[in-house]
N, CA, C and O atoms as a GROMACS GRO file, in nm:
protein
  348
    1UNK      N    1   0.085  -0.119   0.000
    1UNK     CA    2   0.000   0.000   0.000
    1UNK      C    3   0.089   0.124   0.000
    1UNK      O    4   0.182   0.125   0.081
    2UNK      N    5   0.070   0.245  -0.091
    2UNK     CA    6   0.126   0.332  -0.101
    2UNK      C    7   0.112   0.439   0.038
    2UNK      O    8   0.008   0.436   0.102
    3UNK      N    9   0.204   0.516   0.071
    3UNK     CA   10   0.191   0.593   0.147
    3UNK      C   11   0.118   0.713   0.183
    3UNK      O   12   0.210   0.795   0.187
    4UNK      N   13   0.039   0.760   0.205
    4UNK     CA   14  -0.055   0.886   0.165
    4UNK      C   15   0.051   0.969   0.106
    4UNK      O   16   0.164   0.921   0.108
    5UNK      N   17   0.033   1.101   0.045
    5UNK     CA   18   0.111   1.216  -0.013
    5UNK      C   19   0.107   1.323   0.147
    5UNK      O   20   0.001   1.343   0.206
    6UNK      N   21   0.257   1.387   0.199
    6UNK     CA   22   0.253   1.429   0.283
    6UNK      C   23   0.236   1.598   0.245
    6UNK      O   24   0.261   1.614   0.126
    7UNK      N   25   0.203   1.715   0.310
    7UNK     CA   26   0.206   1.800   0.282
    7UNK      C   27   0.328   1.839   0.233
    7UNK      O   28   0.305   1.903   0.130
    8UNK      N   29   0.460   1.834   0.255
    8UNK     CA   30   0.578   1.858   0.188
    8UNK      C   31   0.560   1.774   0.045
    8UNK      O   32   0.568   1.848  -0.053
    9UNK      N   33   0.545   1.677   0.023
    9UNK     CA   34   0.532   1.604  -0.058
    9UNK      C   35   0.462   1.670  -0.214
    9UNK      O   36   0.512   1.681  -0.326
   10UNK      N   37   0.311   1.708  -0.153
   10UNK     CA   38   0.229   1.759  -0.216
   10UNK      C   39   0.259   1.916  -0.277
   10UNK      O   40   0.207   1.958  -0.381
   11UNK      N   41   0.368   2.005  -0.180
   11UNK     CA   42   0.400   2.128  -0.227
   11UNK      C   43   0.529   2.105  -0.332
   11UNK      O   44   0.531   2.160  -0.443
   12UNK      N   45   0.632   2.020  -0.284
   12UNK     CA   46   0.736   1.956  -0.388
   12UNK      C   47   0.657   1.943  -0.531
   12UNK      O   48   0.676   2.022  -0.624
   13UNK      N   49   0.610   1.888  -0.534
   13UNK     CA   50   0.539   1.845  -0.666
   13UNK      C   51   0.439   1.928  -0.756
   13UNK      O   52   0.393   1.914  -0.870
   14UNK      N   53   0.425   2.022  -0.656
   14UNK     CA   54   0.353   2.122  -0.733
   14UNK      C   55   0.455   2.259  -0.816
   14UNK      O   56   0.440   2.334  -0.913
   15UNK      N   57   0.558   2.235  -0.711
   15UNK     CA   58   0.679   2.324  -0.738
   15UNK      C   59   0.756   2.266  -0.858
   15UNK      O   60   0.812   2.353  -0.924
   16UNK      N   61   0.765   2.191  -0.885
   16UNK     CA   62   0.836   2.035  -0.982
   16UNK      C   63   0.737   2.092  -1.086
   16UNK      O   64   0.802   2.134  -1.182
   17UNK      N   65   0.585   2.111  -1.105
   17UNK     CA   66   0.526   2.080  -1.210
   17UNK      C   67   0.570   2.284  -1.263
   17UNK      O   68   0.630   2.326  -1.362
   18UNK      N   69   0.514   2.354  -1.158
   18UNK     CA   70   0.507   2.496  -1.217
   18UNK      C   71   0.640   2.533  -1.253
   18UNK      O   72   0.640   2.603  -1.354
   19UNK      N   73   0.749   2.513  -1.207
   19UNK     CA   74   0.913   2.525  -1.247
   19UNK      C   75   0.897   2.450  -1.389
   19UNK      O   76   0.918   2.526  -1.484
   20UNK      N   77   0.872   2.355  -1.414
   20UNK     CA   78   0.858   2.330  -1.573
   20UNK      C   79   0.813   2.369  -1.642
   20UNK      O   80   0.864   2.401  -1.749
   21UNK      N   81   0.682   2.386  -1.608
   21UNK     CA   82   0.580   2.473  -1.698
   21UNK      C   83   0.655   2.620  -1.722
   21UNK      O   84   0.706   2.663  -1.826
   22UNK      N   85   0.641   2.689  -1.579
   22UNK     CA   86   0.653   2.833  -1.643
   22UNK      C   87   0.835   2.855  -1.613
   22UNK      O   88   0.855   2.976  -1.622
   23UNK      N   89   0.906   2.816  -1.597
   23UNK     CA   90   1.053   2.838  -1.514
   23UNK      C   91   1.034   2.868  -1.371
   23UNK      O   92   0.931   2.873  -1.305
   24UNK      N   93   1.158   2.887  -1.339
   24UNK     CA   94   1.112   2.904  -1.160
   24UNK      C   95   1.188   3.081  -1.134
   24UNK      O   96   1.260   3.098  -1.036
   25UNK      N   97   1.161   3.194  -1.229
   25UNK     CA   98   1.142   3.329  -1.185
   25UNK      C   99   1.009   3.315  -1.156
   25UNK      O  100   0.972   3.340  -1.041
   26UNK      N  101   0.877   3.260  -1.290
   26UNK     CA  102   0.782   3.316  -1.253
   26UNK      C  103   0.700   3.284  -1.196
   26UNK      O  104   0.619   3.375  -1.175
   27UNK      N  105   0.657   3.124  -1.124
   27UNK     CA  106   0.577   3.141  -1.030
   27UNK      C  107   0.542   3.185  -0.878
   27UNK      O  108   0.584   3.106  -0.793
   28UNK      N  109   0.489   3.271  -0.842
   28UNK     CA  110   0.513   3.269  -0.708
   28UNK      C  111   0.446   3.169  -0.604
   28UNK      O  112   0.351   3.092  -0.622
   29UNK      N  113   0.530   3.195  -0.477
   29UNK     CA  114   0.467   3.090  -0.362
   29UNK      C  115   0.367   3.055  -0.401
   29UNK      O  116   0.350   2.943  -0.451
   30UNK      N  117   0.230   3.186  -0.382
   30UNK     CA  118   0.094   3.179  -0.380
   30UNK      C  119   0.044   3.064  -0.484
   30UNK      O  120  -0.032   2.977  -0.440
   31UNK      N  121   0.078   3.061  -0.596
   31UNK     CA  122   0.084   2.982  -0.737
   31UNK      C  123   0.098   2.833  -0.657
   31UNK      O  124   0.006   2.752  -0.661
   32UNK      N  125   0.199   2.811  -0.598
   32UNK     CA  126   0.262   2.674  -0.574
   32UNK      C  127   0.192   2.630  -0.448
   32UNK      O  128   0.176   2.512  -0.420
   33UNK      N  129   0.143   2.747  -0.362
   33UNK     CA  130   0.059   2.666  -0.234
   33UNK      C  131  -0.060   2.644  -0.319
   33UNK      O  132  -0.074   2.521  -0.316
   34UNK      N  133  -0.144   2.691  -0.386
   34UNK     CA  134  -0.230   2.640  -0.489
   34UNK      C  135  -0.277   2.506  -0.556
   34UNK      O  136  -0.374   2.431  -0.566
   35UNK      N  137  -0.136   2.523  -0.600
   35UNK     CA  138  -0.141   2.405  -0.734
   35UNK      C  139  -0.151   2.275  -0.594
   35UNK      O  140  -0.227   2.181  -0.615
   36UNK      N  141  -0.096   2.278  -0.499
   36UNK     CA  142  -0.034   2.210  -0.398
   36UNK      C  143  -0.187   2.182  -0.286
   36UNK      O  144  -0.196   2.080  -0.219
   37UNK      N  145  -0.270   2.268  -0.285
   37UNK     CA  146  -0.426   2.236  -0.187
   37UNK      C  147  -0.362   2.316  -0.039
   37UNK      O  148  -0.443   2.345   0.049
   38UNK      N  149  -0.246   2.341  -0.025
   38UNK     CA  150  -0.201   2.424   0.097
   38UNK      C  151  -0.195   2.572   0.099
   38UNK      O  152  -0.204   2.655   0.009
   39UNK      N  153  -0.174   2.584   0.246
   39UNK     CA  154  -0.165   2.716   0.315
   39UNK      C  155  -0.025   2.774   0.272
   39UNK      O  156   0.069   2.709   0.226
   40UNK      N  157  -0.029   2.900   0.295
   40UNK     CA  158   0.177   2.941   0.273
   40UNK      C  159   0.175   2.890   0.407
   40UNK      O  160   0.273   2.819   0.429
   41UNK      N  161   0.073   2.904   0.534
   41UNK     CA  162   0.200   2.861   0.652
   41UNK      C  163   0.262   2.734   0.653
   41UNK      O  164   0.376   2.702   0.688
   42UNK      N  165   0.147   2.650   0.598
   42UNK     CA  166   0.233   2.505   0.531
   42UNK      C  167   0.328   2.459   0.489
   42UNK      O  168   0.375   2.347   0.511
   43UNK      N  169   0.393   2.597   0.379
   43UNK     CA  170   0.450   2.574   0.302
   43UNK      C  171   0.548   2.638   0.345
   43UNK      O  172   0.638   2.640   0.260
   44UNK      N  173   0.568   2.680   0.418
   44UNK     CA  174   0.716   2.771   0.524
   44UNK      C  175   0.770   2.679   0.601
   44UNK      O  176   0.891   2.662   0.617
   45UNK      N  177   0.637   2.584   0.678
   45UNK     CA  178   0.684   2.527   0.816
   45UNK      C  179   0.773   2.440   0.718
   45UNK      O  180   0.844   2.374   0.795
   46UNK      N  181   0.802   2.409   0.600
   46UNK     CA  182   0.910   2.281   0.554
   46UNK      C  183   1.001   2.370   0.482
   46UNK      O  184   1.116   2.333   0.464
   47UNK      N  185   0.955   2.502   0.433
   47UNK     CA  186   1.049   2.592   0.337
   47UNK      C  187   1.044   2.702   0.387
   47UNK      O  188   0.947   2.771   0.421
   48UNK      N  189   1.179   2.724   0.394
   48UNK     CA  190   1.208   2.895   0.412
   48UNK      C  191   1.168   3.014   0.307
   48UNK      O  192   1.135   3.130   0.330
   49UNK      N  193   1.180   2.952   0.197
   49UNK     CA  194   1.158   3.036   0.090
   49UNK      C  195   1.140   2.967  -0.036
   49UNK      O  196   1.136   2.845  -0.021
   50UNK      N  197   1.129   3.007  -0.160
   50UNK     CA  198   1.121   2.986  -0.308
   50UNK      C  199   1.184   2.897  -0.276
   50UNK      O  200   1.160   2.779  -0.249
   51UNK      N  201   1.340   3.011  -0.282
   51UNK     CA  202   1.506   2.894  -0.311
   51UNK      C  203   1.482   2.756  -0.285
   51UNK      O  204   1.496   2.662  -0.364
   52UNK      N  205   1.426   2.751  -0.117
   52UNK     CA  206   1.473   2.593  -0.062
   52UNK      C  207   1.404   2.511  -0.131
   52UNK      O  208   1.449   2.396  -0.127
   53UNK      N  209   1.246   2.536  -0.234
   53UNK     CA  210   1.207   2.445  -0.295
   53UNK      C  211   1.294   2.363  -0.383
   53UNK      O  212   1.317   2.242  -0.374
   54UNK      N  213   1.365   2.495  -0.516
   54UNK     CA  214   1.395   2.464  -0.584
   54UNK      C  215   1.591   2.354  -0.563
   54UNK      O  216   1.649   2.273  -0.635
   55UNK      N  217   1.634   2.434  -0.387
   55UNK     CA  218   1.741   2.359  -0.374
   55UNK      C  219   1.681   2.166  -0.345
   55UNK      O  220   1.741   2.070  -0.393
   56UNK      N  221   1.574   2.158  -0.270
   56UNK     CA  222   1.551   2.042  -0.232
   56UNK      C  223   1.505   1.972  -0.353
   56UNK      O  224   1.491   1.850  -0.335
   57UNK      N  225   1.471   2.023  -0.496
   57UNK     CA  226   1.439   1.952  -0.602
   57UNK      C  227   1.553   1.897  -0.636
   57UNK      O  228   1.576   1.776  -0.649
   58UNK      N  229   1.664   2.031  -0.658
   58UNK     CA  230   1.764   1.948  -0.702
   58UNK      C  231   1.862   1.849  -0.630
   58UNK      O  232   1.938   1.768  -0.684
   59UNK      N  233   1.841   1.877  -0.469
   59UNK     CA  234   1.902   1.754  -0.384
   59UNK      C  235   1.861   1.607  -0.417
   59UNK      O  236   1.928   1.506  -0.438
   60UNK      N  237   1.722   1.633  -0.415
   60UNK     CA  238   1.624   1.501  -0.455
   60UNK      C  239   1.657   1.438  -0.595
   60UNK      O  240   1.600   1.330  -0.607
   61UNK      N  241   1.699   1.458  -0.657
   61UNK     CA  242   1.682   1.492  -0.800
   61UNK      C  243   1.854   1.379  -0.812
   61UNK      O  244   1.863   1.273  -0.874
   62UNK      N  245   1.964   1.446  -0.736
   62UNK     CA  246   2.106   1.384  -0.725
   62UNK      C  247   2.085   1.290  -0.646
   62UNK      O  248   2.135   1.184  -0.684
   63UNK      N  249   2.014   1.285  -0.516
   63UNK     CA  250   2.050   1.167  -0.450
   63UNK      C  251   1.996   1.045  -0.537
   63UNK      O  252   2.056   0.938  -0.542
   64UNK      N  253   1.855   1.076  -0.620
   64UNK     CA  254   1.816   0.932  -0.703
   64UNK      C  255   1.942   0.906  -0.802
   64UNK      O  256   1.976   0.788  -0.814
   65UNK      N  257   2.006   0.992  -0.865
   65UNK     CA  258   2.129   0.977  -0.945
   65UNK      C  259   2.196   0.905  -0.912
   65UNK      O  260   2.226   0.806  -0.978
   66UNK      N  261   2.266   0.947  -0.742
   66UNK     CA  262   2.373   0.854  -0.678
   66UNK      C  263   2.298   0.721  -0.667
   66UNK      O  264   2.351   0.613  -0.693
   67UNK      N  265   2.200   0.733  -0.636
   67UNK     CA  266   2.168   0.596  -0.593
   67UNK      C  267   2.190   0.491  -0.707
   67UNK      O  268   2.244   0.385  -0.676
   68UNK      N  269   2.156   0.511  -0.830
   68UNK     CA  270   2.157   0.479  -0.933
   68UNK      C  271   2.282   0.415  -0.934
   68UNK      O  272   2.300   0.295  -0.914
   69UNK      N  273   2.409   0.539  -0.970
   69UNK     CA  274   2.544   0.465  -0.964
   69UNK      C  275   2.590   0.354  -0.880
   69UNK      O  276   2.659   0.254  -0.899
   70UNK      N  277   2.535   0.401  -0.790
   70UNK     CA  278   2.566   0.281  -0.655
   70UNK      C  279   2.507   0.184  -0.652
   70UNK      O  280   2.553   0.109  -0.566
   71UNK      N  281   2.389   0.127  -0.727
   71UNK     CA  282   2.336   0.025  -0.728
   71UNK      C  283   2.442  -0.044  -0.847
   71UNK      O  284   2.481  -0.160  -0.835
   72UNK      N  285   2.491   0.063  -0.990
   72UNK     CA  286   2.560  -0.005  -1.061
   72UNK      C  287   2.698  -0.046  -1.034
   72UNK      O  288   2.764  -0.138  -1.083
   73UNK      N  289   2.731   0.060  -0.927
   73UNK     CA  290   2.891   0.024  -0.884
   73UNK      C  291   2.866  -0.139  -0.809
   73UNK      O  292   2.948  -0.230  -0.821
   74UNK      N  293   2.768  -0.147  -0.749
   74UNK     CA  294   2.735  -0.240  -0.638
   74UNK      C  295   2.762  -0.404  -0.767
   74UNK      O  296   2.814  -0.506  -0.721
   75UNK      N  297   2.735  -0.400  -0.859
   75UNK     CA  298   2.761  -0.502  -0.920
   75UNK      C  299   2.841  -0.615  -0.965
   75UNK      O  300   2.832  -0.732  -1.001
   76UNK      N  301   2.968  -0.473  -0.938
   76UNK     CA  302   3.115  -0.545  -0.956
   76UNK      C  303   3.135  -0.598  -1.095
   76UNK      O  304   3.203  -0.697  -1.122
   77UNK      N  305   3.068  -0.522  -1.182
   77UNK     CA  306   3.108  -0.533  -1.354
   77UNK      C  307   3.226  -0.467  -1.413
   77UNK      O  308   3.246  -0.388  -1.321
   78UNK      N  309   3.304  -0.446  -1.485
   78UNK     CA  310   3.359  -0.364  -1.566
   78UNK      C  311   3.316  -0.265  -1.656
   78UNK      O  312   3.272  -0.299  -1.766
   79UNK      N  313   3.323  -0.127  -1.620
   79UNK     CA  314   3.239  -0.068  -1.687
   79UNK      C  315   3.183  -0.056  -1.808
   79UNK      O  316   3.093   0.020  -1.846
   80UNK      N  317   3.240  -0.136  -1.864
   80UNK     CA  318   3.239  -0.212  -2.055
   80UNK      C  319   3.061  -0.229  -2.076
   80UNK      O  320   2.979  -0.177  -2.151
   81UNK      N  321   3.055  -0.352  -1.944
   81UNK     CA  322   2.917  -0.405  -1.928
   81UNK      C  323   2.837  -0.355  -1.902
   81UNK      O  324   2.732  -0.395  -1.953
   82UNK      N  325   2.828  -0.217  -1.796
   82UNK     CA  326   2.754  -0.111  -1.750
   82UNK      C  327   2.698  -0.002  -1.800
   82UNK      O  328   2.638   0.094  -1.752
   83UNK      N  329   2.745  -0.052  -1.951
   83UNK     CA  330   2.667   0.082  -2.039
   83UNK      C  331   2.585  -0.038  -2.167
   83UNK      O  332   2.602  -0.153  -2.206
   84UNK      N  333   2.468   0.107  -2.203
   84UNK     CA  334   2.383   0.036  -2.306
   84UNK      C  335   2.426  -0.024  -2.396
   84UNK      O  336   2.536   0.019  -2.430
   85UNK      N  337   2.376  -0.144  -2.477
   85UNK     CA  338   2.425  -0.233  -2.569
   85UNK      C  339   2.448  -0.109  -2.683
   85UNK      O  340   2.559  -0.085  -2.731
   86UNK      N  341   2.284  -0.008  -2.731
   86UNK     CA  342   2.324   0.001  -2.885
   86UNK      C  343   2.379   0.173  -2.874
   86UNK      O  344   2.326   0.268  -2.931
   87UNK      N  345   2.508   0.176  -2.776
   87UNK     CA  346   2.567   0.294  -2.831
   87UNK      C  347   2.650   0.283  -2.949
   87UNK      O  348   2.702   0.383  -2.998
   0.00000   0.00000   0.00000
């Protein structure tokens, strides 16, 4: 069973969708507590500001990366094997 969507969760993702859509000068908070079903105080008590959305996207964003590598480092292949067949 999936986990409910947490209020951080739910503002991340709304921030994720409007940063694509419009870039991330132009939406404001108000826009993203919106798209998101929350309050701004909601959206403070996990973010200080814009920035920290867009820094925690891209934290989120690298740690699935690393993880990635590390599942491939974890294999103990030669990197020969670790890349796609039809480059």
């Amino acid at each position: 069973m999936d986990k409910p969507d947490t209020v951080r969760d739910r503002v991340l993702r709304a921030a994720v969708e409007l940063f694509a859509e419009q870039g991330y000068d132009r939406p404001s908070v108000q826009e993203v507590v919106e798209r998101a079903g929350v309050t701004k105080g909601a959206l403070y008590h996990y973010f200080t500001a814009k920035d920290d959305l867009l820094f925690e996207i891209y934290r989120s964003l690298l740690a699935e990366q690393m993880a990635g590598l590390d599942r491939i480092v974890a294999l103990g292949r030669p990197p020969a094997e670790n890349t796609p067949a039809d480059h």
